[in-house]
C-alpha positions in Angstrom: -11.3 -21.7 -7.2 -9.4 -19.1 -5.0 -7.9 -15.9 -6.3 -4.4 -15.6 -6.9 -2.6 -12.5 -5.2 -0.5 -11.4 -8.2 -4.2 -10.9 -10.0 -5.7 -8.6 -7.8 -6.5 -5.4 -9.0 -7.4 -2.7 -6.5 -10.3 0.1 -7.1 -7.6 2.2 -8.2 -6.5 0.3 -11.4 -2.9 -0.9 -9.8 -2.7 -4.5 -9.6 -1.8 -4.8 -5.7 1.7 -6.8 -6.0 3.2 -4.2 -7.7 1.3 -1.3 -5.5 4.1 0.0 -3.1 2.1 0.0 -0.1 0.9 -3.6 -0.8 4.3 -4.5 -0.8 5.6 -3.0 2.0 2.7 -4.5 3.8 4.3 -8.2 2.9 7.7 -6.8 3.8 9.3 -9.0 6.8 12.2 -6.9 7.6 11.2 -3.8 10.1 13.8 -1.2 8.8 13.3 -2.0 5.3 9.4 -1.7 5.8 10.1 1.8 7.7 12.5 3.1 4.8 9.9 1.9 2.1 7.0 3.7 4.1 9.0 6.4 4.2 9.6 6.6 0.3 6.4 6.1 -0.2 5.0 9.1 1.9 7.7 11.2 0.0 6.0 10.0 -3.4 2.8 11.1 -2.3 3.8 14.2 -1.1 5.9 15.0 -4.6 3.0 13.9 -6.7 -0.3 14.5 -4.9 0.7 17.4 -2.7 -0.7 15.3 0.7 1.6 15.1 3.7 1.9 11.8 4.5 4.0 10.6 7.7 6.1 6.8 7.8 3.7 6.3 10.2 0.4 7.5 8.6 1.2 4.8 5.5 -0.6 1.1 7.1 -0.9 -1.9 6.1 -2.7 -2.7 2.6 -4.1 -6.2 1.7 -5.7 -4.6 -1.5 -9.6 -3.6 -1.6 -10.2 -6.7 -4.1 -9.0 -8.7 -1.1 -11.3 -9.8 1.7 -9.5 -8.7 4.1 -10.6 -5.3 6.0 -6.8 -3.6 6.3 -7.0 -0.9 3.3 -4.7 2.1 3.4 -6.0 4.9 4.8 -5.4 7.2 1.9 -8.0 5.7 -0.4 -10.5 6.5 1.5 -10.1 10.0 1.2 
């Protein structure tokens, strides 16, 4: 039987569909994905003290998926 999306649950403890960069990965719009990856770098900056560009948050599809795109950052 296949896995449902809304029960993965990454490395980190987050389950992935409510993970902000798993979600902005899904996101269809362009500008809304920017601004989201945008707020998202400004989070991790406020909370973690890491400069993160827009640009430097990719595409997520969750380390409990089988996919190979992980964000960068938890691989640091």
């Amino acid at each position: 039987m296949g896995r449902n999306m809304d029960e993965i649950i990454g490395y980190c403890g987050l389950n992935c569909c409510t993970c902000p960069i798993y979600v902005a990965t899904r996101e269809k719009d362009e500008d809304k994905r920017r601004r989201m990856r945008a707020d998202i770098a400004e989070e991790i900056r406020k909370h973690y003290g890491v400069e993160y560009k827009p640009e430097d948050i990719n595409d997520c599809d969750g380390c409990g998926s089988e996919s190979d795109r992980l964000f960068a950052g938890s691989n640091n």
